[in-house]
Legacy VTK file of the C-alpha trace (Angstrom):
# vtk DataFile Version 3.0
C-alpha trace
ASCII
DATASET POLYDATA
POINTS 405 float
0.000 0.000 0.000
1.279 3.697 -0.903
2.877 5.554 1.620
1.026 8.451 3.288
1.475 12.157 2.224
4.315 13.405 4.649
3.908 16.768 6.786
6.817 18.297 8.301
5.839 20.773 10.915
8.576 23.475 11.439
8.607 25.978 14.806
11.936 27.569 15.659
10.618 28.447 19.190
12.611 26.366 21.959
9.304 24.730 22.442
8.552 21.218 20.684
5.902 20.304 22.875
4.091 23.715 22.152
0.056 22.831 23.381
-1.250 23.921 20.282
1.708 23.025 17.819
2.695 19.563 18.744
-0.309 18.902 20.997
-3.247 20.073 18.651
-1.742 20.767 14.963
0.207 17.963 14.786
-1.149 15.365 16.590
-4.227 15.568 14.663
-2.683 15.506 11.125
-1.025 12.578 12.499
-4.250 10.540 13.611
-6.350 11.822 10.038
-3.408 9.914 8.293
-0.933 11.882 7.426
2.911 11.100 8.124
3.797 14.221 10.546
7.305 14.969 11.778
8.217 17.985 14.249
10.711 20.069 13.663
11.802 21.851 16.778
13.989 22.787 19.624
13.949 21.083 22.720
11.855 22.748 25.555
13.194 24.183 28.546
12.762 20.929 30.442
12.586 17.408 29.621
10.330 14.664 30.129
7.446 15.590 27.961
5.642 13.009 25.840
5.364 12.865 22.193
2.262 13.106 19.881
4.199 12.839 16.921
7.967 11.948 16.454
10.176 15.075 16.891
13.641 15.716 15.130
15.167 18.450 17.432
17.033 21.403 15.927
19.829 23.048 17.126
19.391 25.393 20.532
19.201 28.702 19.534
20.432 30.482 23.138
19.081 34.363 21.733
16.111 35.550 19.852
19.516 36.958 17.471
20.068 33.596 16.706
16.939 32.163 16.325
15.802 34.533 13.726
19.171 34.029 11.992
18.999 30.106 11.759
15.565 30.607 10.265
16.588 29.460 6.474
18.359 26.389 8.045
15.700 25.162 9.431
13.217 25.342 6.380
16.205 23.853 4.764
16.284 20.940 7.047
12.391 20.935 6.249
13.147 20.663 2.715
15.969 18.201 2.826
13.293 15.539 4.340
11.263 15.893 0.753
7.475 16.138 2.328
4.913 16.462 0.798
3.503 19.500 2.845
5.708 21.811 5.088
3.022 23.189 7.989
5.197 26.585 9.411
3.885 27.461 12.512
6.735 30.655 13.969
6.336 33.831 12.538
10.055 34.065 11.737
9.967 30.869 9.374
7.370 32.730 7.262
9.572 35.120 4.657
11.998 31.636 4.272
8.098 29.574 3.873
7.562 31.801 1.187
10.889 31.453 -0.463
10.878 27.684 0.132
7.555 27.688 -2.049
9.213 29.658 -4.475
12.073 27.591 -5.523
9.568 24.290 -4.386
6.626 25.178 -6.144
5.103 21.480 -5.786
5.435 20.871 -1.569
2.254 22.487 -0.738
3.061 24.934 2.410
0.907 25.848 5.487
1.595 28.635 7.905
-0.538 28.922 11.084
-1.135 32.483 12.958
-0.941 31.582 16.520
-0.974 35.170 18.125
-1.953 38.429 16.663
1.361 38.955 16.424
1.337 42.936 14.686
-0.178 44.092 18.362
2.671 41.720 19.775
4.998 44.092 18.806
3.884 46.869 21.290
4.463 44.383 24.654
8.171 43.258 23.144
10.138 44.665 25.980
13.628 44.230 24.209
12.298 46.513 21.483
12.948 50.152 22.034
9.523 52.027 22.487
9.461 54.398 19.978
10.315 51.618 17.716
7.128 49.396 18.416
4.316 51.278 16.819
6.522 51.195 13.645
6.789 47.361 13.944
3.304 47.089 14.512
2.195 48.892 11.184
5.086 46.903 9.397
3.835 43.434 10.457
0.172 44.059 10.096
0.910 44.216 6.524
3.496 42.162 6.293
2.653 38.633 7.541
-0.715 38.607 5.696
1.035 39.590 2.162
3.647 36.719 2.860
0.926 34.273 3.745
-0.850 35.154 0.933
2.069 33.834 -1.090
1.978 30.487 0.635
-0.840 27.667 -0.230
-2.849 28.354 2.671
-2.940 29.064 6.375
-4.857 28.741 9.507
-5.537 30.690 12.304
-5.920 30.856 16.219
-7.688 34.084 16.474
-10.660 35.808 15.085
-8.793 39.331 14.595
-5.751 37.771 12.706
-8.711 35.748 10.654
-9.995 38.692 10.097
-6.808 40.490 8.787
-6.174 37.488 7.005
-9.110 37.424 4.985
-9.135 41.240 3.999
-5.691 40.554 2.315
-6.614 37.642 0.215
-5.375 34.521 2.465
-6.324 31.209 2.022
-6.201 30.706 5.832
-9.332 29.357 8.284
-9.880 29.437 11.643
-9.117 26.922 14.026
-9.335 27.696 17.656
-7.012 26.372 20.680
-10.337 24.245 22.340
-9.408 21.768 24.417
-9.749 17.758 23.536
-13.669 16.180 24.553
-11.896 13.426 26.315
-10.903 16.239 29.211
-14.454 16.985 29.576
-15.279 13.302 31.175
-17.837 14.359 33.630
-15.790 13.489 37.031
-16.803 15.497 39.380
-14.501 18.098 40.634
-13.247 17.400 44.186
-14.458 17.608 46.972
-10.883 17.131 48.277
-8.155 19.570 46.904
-4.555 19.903 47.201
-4.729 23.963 46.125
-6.712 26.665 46.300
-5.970 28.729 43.122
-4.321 27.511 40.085
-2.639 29.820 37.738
-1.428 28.363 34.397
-0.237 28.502 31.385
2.803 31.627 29.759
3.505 34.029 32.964
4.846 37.234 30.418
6.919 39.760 32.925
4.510 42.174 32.896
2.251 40.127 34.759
4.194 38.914 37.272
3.961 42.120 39.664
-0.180 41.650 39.175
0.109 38.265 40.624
2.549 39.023 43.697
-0.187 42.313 44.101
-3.099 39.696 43.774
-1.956 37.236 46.173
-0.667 39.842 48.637
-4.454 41.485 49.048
-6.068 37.995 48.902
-3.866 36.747 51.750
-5.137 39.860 53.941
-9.151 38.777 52.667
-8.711 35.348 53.704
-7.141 36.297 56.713
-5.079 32.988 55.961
-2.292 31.491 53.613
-4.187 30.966 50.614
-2.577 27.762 48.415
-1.366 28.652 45.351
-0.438 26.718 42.275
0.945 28.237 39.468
1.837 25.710 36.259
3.904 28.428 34.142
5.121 27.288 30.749
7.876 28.831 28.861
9.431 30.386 31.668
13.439 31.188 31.864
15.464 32.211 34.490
15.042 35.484 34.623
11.539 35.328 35.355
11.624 32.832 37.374
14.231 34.994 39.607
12.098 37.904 38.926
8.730 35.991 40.091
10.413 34.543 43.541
11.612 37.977 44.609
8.382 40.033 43.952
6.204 37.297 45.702
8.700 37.042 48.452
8.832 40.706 48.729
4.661 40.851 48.893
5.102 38.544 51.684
3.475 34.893 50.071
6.399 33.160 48.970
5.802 30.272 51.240
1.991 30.098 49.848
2.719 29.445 46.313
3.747 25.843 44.841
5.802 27.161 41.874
6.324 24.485 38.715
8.160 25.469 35.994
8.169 23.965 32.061
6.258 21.041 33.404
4.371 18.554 31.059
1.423 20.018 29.369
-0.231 16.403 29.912
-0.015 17.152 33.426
-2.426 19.718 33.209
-5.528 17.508 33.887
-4.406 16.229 36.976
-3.541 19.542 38.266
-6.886 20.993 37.474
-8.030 18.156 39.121
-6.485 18.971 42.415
-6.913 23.131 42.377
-10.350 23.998 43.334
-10.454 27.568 41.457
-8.206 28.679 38.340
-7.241 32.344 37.436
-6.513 33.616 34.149
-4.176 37.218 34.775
-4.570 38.971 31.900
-3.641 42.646 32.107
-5.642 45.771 30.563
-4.940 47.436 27.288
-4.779 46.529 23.889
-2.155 44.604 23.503
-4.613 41.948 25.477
-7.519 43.041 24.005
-8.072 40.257 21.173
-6.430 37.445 23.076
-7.731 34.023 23.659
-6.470 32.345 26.881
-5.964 28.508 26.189
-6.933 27.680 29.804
-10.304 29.402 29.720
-11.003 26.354 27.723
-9.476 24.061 29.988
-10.447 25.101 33.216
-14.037 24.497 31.797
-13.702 21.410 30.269
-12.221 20.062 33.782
-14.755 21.641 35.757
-12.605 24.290 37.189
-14.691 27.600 38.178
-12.368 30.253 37.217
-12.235 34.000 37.821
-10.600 35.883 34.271
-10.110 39.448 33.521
-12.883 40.866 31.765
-11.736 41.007 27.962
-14.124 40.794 25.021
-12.770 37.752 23.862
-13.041 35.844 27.266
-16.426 37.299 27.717
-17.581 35.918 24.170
-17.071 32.576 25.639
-17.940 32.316 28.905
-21.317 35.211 29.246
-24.474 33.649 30.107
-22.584 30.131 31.143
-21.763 30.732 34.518
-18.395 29.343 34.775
-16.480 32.247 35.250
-16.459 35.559 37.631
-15.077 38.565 35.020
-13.362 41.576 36.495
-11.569 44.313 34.910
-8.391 43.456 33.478
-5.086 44.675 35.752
-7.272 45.916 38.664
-5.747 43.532 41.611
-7.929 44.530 44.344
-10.487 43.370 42.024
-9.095 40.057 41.243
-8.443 39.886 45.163
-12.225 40.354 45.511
-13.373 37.728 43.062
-10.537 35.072 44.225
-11.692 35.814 47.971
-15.501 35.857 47.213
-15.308 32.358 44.947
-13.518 30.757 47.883
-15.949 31.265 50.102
-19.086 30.171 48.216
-18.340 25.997 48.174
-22.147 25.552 46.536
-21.512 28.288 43.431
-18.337 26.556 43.085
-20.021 22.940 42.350
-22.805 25.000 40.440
-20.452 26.237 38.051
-17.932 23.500 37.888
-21.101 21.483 36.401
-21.984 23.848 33.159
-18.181 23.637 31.924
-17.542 20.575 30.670
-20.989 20.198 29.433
-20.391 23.356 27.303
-16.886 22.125 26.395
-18.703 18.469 25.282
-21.023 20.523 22.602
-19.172 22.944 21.510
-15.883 24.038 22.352
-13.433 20.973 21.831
-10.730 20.170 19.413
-12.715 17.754 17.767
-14.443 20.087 16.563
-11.702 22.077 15.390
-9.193 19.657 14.209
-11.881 18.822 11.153
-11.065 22.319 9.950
-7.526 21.737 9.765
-7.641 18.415 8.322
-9.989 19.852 5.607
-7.127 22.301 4.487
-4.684 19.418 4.248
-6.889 17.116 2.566
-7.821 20.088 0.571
-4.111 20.463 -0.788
-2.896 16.800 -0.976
-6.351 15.414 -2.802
-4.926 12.530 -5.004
-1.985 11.879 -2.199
-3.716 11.152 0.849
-4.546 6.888 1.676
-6.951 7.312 3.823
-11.222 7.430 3.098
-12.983 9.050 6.167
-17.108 8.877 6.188
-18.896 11.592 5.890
-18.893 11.033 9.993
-15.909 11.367 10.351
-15.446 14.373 8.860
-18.432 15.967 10.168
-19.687 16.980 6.671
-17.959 20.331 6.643
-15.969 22.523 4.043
-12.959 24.323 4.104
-13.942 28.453 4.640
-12.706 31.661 5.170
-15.720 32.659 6.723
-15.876 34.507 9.796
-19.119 33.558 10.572
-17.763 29.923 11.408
-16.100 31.517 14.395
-17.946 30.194 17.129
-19.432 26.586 17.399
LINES 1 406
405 0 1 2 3 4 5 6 7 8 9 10 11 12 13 14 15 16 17 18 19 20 21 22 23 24 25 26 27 28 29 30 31 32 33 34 35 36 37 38 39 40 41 42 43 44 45 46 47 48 49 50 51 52 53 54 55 56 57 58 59 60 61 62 63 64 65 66 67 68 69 70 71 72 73 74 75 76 77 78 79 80 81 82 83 84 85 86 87 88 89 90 91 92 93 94 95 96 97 98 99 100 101 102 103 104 105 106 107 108 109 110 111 112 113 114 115 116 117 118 119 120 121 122 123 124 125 126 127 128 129 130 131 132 133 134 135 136 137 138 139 140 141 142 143 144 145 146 147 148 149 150 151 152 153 154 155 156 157 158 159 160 161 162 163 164 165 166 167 168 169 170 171 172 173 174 175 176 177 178 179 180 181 182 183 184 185 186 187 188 189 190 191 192 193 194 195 196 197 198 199 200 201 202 203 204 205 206 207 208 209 210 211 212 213 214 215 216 217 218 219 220 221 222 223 224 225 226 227 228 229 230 231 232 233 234 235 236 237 238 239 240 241 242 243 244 245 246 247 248 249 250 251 252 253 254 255 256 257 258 259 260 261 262 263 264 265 266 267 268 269 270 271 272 273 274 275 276 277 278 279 280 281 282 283 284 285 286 287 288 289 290 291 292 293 294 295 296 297 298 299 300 301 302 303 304 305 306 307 308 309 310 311 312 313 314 315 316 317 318 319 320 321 322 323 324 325 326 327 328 329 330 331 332 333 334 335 336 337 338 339 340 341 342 343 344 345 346 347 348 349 350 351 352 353 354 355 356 357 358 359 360 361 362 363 364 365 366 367 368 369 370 371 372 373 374 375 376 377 378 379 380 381 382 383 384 385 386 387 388 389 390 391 392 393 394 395 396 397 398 399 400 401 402 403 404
């Protein structure tokens, strides 16, 4: 029997088990069929587990260098003769469009994880005056390189959006959680925390959570127990984290992991009887989609969030979250404290969020979308049938309208 179509997925971020990359993208090209290889460097910390086979590039110890090995790594891509290239870092992109250029027949895929133009303004290492400039530059540039590509997807409705104005190929496929998380356990009654924080931990919002946990300590009148999962996270912050919450005084509350597993995630949800998503005001936040929203529902975690528009789409009228305004800490203080104290609202709303995570917002749903672009570009290569069941009936679109389930 034929081989299958091979898909070499290429991130230069020092990431390889990246939750939606290797966990989501990936992983579910793998299981619709397709021969998928990683392409990546090795995260921070060891020990994670594999959804699809990963060849591990080079560390890159500077963003300098990252950007700079950029054309290697497409070359390595290249080298392995796939039949689809699927670039998911927005400094591959100019060296995705290049590599379809002088490879006209390996289809290639880039995926928007971020609205990355508003990225620019948050970039710390990036003089200020500089950042509006970059912001201009990349909100026309990425969508005129994609549009040179095959096709692309999408994390985020604004970057869909952006994408679609300019011409793109490119759908949406959102960072929902897998069904399977959403099993219908019931969440505790015994816990091991009392707040879990997960997910990235960026350095500006480190001083929100030391302020946070400082005002909810002097609410509770008690050590409150604090979990916080934080992925991506390098020394510096994690030097920079330790002295601000040992300078507010809670040090000794908070269990701090760092670069753990994202499989563990489900057990430690399991354990935490609230979550917290600590997203700070402004724009640069504005258009943002937490991850763990998703996750904290689909494992029955009540969660209090800072009150974007985007978090709000998802979670108004459900009753599985308590929105505040976004950067005020006394707030989140007051929403931590009052959740704490209310056991029965916490079972009420642990019950609605994997129930609304079952119907609607999973990766099953989701991962049909990006299969459909594949199959969409390899038709004649792919050995594999899949019912109409399977595959859910639906079409490949650029509408917007197809945002929400």
């Amino acid at each position: 029997m034929p081989a299958p179509p091979t898909v070499a997925c290429v991130s230069s971020a020092r990431a390889a088990h990246h939750p939606r990359h290797h966990y989501r993208l990936a992983a579910s090209l793998a299981k619709a069929g397709y021969d998928v290889v990683m392409l990546a460097q090795p995260d921070l910390t060891p020990g994670h587990e594999d959804a699809v086979p990963i060849r591990y590039l080079p560390v890159r110890s500077n963003r300098l260098t990252r950007m700079a090995s950029a054309p290697l790594s497409l070359l390595r891509a290249l080298r392995m003769r796939p039949d689809a290239i699927y670039v998911l870092t927005l400094d591959l992109l100019p060296w995705a469009a290049l590599a379809k250029l002088l490879r006209p027949g390996v289809a290639v895929v880039y995926d928007s994880n971020d609205e990355y133009d508003t990225f620019m303004l948050i970039k710390e290492w990036l003089p200020r005056p500089v950042r509006p400039v970059l912001r201009r530059v990349f909100r026309w540039l990425e969508p005129w390189l994609a549009r040179h590509l095959d096709a692309a997807t999408t994390a985020l409705p604004a970057t869909q959006e952006k994408f679609v104005a300019a011409g793109v190929r490119s759908t949406l496929v959102r960072n929902f959680p897998p069904a399977e998380i959403a099993d219908g356990s019931p969440h505790g009654p015994d816990f091991d925390h009392d707040v879990l924080l997960g997910g990235s931990l960026p350095e500006e919002q480190i001083p929100l959570l030391a302020e946070t946990a400082r005002l909810l300590k002097e609410r509770q009148g008690r050590p409150v127990r604090w979990l916080t999962a934080i992925r991506n996270c390098g020394e510096a912050d994690r030097e920079l984290l330790e002295r601000l919450l040992d300078e507010a005084g809670v040090r000794e509350d908070f269990d701090l992991r760092y670069n753990r597993p994202f499989t563990e995630m489900k057990e430690l949800m399991a354990r935490s009887r609230i979550g917290f998503v600590l997203y700070p005001s402004g724009v640069n936040y504005a258009s943002r989609i937490p991850i763990r929203i998703f996750e904290y529902m689909a494992a029955g975690v009540p969660f209090v969030a800072s009150d974007h528009p985007t978090t709000r789409l998802f979670t108004e009228g459900h009753d599985v979250a308590e929105l505040v305004p976004a950067g005020d800490t006394a707030a989140f203080a007051e929403a931590l404290d009052s959740l704490l104290a209310d056991p029965e609202r916490q079972r009420a709303m642990s019950l609605k969020g994997p129930e609304l995570v079952r119907e609607s917002y999973n990766w099953e749903l989701e991962s049909r979308r990006l299969t459909d672009v594949f199959d969409s570009l390899l038709d004649g290569k792919v050995r594999r049938s899949a019912s109409p069941a399977e595959t859910g009936g639906s079409q490949p679109s650029n509408a917007v309208a197809r945002e929400t389930s």
